[in-house]
Each structure stands twice: as structure tokens, then as C-alpha cells.
Backbone as CSV, one residue per row, in Angstrom:
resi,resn,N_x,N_y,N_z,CA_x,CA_y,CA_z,C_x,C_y,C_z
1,UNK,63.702,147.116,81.851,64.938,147.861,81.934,65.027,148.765,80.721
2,UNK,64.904,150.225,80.726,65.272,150.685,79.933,66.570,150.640,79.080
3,UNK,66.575,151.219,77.764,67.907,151.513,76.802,69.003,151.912,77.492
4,UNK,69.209,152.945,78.211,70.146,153.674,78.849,70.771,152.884,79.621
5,UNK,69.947,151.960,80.896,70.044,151.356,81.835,71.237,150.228,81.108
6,UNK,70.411,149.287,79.948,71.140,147.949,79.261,72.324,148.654,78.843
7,UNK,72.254,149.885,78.272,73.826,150.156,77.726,74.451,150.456,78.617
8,UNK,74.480,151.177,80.147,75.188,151.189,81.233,75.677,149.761,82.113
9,UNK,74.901,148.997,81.841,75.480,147.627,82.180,76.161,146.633,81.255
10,UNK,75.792,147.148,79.989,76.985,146.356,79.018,78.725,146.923,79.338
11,UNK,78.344,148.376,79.425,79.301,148.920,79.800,80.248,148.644,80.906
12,UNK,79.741,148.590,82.176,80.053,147.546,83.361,80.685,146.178,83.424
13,UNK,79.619,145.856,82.295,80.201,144.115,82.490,81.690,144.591,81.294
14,UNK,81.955,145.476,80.363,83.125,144.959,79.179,84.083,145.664,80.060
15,UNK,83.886,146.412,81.087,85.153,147.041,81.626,85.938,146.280,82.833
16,UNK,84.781,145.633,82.924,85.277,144.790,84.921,84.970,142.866,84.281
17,UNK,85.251,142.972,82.503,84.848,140.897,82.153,85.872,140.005,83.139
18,UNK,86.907,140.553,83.075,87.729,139.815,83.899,87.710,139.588,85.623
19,UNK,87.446,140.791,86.404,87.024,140.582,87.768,85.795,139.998,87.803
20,UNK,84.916,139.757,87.281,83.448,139.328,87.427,83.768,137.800,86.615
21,UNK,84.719,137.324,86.150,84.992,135.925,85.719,85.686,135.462,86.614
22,UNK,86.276,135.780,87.562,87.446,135.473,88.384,86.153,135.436,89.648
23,UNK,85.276,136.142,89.996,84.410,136.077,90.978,83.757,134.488,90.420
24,UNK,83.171,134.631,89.351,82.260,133.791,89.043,83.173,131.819,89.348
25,UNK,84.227,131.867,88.835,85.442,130.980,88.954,85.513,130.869,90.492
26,UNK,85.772,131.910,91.277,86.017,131.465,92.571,84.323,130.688,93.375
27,UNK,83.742,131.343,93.234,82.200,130.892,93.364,82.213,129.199,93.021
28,UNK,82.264,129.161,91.571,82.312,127.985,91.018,83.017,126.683,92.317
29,UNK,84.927,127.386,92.169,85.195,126.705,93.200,84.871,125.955,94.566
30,UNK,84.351,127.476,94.922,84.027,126.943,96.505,83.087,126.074,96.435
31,UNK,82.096,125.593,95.647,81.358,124.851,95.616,80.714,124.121,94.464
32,UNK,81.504,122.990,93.833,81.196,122.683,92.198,79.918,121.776,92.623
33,UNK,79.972,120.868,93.940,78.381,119.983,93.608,77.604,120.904,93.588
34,UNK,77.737,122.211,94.269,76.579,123.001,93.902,76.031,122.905,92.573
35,UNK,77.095,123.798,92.027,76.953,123.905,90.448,76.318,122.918,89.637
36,UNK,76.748,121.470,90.280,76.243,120.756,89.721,74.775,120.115,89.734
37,UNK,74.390,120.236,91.231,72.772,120.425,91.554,72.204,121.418,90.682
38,UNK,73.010,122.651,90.623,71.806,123.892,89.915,71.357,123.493,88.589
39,UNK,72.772,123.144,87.679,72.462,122.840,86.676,71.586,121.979,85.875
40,UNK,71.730,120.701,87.121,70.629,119.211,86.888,68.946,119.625,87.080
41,UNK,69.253,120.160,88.074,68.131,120.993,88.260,67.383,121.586,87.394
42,UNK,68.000,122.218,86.834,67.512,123.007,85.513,67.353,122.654,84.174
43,UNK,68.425,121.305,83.660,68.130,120.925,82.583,66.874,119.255,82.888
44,UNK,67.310,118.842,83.889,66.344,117.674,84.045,65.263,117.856,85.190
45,UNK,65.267,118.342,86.011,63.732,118.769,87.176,64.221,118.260,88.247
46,UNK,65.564,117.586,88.117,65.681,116.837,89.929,66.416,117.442,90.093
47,UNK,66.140,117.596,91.283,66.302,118.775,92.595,67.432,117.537,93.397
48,UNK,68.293,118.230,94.154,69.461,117.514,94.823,68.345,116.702,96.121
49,UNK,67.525,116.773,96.365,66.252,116.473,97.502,66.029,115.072,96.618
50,UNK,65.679,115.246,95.257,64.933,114.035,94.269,65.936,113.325,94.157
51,UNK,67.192,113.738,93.545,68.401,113.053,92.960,68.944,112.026,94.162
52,UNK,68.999,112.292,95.285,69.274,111.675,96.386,68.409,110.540,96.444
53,UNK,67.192,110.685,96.378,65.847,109.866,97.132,65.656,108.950,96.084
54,UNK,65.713,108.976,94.909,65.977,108.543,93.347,67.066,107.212,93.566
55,UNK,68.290,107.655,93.947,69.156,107.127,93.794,69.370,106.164,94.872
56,UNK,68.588,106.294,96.273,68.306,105.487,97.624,67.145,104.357,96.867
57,UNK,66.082,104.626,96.629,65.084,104.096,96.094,65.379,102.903,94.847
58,UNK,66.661,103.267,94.321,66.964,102.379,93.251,67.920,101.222,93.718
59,UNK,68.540,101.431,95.190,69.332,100.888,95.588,71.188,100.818,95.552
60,UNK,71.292,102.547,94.598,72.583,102.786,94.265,73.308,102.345,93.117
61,UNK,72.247,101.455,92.444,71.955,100.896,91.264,71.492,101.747,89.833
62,UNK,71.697,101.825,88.854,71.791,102.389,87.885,69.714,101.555,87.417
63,UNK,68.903,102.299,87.124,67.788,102.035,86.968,67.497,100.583,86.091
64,UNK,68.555,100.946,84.729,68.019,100.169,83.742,68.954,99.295,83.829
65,UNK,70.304,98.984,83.868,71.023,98.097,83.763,71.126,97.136,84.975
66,UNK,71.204,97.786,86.645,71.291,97.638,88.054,72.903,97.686,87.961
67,UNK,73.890,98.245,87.041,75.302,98.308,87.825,75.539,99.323,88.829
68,UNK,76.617,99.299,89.631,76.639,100.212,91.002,76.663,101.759,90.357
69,UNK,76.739,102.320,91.137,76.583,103.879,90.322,77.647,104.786,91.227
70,UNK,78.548,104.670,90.829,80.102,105.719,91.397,79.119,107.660,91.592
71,UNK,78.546,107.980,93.228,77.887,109.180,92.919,79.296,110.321,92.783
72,UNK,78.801,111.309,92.566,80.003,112.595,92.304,80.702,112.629,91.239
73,UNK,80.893,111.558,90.416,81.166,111.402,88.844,80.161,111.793,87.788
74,UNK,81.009,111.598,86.744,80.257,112.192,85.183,79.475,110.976,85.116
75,UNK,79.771,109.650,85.614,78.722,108.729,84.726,77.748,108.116,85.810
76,UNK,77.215,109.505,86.234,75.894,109.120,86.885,74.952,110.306,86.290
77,UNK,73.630,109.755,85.806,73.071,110.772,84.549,71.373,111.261,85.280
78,UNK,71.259,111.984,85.093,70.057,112.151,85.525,68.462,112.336,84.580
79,UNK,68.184,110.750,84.218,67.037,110.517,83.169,65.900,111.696,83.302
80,UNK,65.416,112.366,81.895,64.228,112.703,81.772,63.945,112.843,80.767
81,UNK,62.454,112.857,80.568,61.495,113.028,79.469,62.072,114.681,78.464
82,UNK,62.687,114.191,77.570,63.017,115.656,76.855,61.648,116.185,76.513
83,UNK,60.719,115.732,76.165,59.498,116.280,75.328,58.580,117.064,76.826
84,UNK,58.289,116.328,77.870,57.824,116.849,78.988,58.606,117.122,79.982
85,UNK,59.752,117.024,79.667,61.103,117.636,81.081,60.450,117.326,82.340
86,UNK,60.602,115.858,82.425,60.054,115.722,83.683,60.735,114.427,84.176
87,UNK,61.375,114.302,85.461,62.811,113.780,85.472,62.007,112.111,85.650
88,UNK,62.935,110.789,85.285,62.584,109.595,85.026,63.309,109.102,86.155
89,UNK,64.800,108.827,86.265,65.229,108.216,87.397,66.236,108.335,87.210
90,UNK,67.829,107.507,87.262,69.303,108.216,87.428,70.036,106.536,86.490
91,UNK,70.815,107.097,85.485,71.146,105.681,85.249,72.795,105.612,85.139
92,UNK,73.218,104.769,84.795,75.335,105.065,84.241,75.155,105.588,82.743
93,UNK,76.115,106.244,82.581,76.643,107.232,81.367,76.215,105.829,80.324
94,UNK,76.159,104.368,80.605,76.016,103.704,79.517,74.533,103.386,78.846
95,UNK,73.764,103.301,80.172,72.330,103.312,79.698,72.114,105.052,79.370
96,UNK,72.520,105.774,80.063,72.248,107.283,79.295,72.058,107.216,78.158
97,UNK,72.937,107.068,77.597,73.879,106.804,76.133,72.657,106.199,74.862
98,UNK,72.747,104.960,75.474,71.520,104.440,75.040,70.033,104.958,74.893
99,UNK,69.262,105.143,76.306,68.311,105.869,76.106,68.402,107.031,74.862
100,UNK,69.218,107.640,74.499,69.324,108.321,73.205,68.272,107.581,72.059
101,UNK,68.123,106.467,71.382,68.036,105.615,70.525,66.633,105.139,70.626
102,UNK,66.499,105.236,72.026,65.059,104.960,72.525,63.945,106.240,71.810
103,UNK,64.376,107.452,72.416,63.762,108.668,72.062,62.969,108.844,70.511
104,UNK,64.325,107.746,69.791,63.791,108.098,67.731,62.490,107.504,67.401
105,UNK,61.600,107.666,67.015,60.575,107.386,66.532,60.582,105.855,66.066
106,UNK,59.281,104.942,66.248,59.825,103.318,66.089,60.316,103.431,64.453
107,UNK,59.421,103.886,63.812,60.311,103.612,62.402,61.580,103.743,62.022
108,UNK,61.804,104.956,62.903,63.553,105.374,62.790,64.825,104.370,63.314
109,UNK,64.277,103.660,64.681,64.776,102.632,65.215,64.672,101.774,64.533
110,UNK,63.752,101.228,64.087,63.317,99.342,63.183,64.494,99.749,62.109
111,UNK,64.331,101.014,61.258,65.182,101.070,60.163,66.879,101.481,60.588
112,UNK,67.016,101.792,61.572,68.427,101.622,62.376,69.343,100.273,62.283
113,UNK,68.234,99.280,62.933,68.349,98.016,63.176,68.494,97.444,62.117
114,UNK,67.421,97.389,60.760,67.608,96.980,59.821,68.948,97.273,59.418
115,UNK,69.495,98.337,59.301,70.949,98.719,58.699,71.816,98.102,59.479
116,UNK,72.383,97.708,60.521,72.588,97.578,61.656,72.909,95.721,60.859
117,UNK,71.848,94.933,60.824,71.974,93.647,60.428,72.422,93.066,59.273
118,UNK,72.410,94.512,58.312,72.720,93.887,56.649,74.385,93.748,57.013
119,UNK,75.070,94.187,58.057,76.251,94.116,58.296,76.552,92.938,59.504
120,UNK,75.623,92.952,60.330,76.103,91.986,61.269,74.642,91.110,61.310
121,UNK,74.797,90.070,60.720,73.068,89.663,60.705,73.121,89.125,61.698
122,UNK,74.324,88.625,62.646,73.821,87.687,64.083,74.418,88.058,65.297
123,UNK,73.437,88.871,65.866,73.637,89.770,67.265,74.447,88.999,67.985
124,UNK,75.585,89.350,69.244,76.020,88.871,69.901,74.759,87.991,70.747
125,UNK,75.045,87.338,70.930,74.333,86.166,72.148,74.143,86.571,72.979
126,UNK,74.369,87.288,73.633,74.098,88.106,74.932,72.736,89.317,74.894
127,UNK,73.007,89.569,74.074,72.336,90.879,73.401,70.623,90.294,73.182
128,UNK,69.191,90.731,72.974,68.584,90.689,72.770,67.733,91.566,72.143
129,UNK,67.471,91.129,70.758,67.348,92.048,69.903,65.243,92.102,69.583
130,UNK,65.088,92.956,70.050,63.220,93.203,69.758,63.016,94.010,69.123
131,UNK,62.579,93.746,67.629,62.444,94.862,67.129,60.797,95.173,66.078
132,UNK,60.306,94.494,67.070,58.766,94.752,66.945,57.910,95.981,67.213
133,UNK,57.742,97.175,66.104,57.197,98.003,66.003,56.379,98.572,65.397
């Protein structure tokens, strides 16, 4: 695109920001799971085809924990590999959350944990703590 061209369409978009936000808004509307497929799509690799078949395959079950998984809500997450963006499986906003912690390098974790115990040296009972790395 030439110079001329980009400055004739900056021009376009600062004169008409408001009708072309109000388009974009109504769009949005008519169809937010869209929006929300495109986007998953794009930041994690599953496709509304995968996300479905993912989520049949797991049993409606959250991968890592197995709690039920409420679909069309925020706390259904769609796992992937940040380093190879390549989608893992679908879990609740709580194992999401978690998987975070997973990602840090083992030293970064062991020394997490370590800090973690000089304050609480005896994990809840429930909890199982491995921190062999």
C-alpha cells in the first residue's frame, strides 16, 4: 500500500471512528460466541471444530482436575503450549490459573515452594506437595 493510499485511510477511519465502532459493536453483538471462537482460535489453535471434540473427549470434565465445566462461561479455558502454541486440552479457570506455575522453570518453582514453606511448613492434608526437580 502506498503513502498516499495509508494517509487516505487514516483519514477515513478519524472521520467516520465512531460509525465504524458502532458497526464493529453491532457485529460483535449479533454474534459474541463468534467472537469468542475467533479469538481462541487465534490466541490458542482450537478451532470451535477442536474446542467441541476436546471437550466431548474429556467427558465435559475439566482435563486436570475432572470438575464439570459450565460451557459459554469465562471459566472454561482453552490449554496451550505458549512456547509452541499448540492447543493441550480445555480446563476450569482454576487449573488454568495454576498451569501458570507449571510453565516457570523447575528451579523457579522448587525456589517458589521453598518460600512458600518457610511460612507454612505443613501443607494442607489434602494437598500434595512434589517438589522433586
Amino acid at each position: 500500500m502506498s503513502a498516499s493510499a495509508r494517509a487516505a485511510q487514516a483519514r477515513f477511519r478519524a472521520k467516520n471512528r465512531e460509525a465504524m465502532r458502532a458497526a464493529d459493536r453491532a457485529r460483535y453483538w449479533a454474534s459474541p460466541q463468534g467472537k469468542r471462537d475467533y479469538q481462541r482460535q487465534l490466541k490458542t489453535g482450537h478451532s470451535p471444530e477442536y474446542f467441541a471434540q476436546t471437550v466431548v473427549a474429556q467427558g465435559g470434565c475439566c482435563a486436570v482436575c475432572r470438575a464439570s465445566l459450565r460451557l459459554g462461561t469465562k471459566s472454561v479455558h482453552a490449554d496451550h503450549d505458549h512456547h509452541r502454541n499448540l492447543p493441550r486440552g480445555v480446563l476450569c479457570a482454576r487449573c488454568n490459573r495454576d498451569m501458570v506455575v507449571l510453565d516457570l522453570p523447575p528451579e523457579r518453582l522448587a525456589a517458589l515452594l521453598a518460600y512458600q514453606a518457610k511460612f507454612d511448613p505443613e501443607p494442607p492434608r489434602d494437598y500434595v506437595w512434589d517438589v522433586s526437580v
